[in-house]
C-alpha positions as CSV (number, residue, x, y, z in Angstrom):
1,X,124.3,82.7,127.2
2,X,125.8,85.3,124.8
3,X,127.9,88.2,126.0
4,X,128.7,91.1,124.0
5,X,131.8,90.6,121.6
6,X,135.0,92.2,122.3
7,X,134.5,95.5,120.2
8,X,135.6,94.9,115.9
9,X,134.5,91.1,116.4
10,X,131.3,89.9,115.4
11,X,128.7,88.2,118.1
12,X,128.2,85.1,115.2
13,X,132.1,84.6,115.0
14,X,132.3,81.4,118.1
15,X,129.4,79.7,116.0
16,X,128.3,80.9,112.8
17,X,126.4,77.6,112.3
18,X,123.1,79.1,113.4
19,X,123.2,81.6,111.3
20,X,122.9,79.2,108.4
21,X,120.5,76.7,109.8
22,X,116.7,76.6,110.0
23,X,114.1,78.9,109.9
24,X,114.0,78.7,113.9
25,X,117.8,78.5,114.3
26,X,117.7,81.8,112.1
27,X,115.7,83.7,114.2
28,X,117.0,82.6,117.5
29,X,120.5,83.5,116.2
30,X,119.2,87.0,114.9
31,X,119.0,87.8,118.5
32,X,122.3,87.8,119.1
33,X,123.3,90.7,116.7
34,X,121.3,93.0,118.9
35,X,124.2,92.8,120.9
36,X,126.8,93.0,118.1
37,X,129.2,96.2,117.2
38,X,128.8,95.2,113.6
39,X,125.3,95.3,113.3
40,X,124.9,97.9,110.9
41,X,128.1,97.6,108.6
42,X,127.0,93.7,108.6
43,X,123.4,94.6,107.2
44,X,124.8,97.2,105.1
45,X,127.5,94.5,103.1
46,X,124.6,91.7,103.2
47,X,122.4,94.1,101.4
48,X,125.0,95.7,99.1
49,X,125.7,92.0,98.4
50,X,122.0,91.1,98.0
51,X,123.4,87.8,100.4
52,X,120.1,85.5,100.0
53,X,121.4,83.0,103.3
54,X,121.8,83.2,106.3
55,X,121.7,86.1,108.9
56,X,123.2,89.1,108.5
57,X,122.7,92.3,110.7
58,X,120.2,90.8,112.7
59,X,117.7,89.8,110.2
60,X,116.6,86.7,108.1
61,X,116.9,86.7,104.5
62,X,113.0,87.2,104.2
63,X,113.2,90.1,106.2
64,X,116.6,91.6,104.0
65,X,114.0,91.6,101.0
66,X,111.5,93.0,102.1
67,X,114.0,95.8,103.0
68,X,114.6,96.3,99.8
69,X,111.7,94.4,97.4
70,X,108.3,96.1,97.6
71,X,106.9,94.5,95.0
72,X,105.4,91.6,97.3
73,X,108.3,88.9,96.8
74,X,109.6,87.2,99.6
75,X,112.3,84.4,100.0
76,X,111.1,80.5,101.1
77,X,113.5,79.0,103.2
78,X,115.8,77.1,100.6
79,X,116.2,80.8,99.5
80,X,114.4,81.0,96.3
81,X,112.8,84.4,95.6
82,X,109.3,83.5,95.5
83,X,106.6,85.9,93.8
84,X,103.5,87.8,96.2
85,X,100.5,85.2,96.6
86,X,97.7,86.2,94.6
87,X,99.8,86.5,91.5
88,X,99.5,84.4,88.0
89,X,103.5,84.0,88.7
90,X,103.1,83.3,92.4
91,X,100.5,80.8,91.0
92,X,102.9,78.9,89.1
93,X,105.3,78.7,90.8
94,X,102.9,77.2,93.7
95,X,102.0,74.4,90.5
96,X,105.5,74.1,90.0
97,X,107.0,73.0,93.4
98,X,103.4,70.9,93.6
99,X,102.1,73.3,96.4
100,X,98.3,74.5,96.9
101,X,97.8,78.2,97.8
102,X,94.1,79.1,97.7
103,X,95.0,83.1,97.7
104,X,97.0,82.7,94.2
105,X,94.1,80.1,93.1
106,X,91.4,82.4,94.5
107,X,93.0,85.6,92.3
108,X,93.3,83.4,89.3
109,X,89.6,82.5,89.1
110,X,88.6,85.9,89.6
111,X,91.0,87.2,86.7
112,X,89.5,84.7,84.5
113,X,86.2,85.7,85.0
114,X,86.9,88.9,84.8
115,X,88.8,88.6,81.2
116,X,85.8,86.1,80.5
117,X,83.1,89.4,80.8
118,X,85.3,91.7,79.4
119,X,85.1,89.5,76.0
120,X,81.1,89.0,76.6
121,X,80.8,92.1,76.4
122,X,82.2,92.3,73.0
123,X,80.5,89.4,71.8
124,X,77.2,91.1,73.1
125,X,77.9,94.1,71.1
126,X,78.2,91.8,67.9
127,X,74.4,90.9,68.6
128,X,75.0,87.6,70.6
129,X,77.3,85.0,68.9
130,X,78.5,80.9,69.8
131,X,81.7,82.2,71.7
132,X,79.4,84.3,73.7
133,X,77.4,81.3,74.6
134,X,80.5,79.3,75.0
135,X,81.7,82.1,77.5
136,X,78.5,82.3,79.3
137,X,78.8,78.6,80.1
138,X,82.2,79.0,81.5
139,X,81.1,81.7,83.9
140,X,78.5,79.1,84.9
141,X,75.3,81.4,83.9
142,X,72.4,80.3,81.8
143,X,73.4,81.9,78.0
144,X,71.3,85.3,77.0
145,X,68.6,84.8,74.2
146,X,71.0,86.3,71.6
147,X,73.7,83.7,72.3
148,X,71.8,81.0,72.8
149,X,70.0,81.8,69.1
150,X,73.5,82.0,67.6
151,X,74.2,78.7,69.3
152,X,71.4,77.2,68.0
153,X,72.1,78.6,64.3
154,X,75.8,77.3,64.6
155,X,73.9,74.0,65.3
156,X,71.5,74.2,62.7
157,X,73.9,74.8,59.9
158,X,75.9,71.8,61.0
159,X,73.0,69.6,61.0
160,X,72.2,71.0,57.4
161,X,76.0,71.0,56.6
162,X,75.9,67.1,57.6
163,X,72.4,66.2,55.3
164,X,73.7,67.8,52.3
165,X,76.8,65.5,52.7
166,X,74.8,62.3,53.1
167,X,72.8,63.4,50.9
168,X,75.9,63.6,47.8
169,X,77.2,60.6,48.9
170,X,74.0,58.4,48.5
């Protein structure tokens, strides 16, 4: 059972251990700053000191960032600043520590198929071309006439391209 401190001594000071253990440990040791004279001079030095561990004024380090971060970044539990899901950076750093996250994934595809039709629509205005087919493919949609008769030029003129060599070296 915790009792309120005697007043100028913080409630952590008998066992700061919990304030620097797990996730769990964290929160159930956040609880016992509500009782704490320091509470606010505490938060105010663990923010002024951007402290990324451990409890300080009653709140995780998570919850100190997103105090002061609005950006969408949050802090995993060995401390590392981690960027929002759903970003190509959150992404990789998902890839990096070998981790799956099907929002960052999910926001990913849909960039790249956006980016894909933004440079259809280019290749449309030059009339239909192979990296138009190309792209169309990727978006997994059957290719538009105009592409799919560029393809088939592209095609053509290596098949011709091809002869004339045999045809030399005979």
């Amino acid at each position: 059972m915790t009792t309120t401190p005697p007043l100028g001594r913080p409630a952590c000071a008998a066992d700061p251990e919990p304030f620097f253990g797990t996730t769990e440990q964290q929160r159930a040791a956040a609880t016992v700053c509500a009782t704490c004279p320091l509470i606010e001079a505490c938060l105010t030095a663990a923010l002024d000191a951007e402290e990324r561990f451990g409890v300080w004024g009653g709140l995780t380090p998570t919850e100190r960032h997103r105090l002061t971060h609005t950006d969408g970044t949050w802090i995993d539990d060995a401390g590392a600043v981690r960027a929002a899901c759903g970003t190509d950076i959150g992404l990789k750093q998902h890839k990096a520590r070998g981790e799956q996250c099907a929002t960052c994934q999910q926001a990913h595809d849909e960039r790249t198929a956006s980016g894909r039709r933004a440079r259809l629509i280019v290749e449309h205005a030059k009339g239909g071309t192979f990296y138009g087919y190309q792209l169309h493919l990727r978006l997994g949609e059957e290719a538009c006439g105009p592409c799919t008769a560029a393809q088939a030029r592209l095609s053509q003129r290596g098949r011709d391209t091809q002869a004339a060599r045999l045809a030399v070296a005979s």
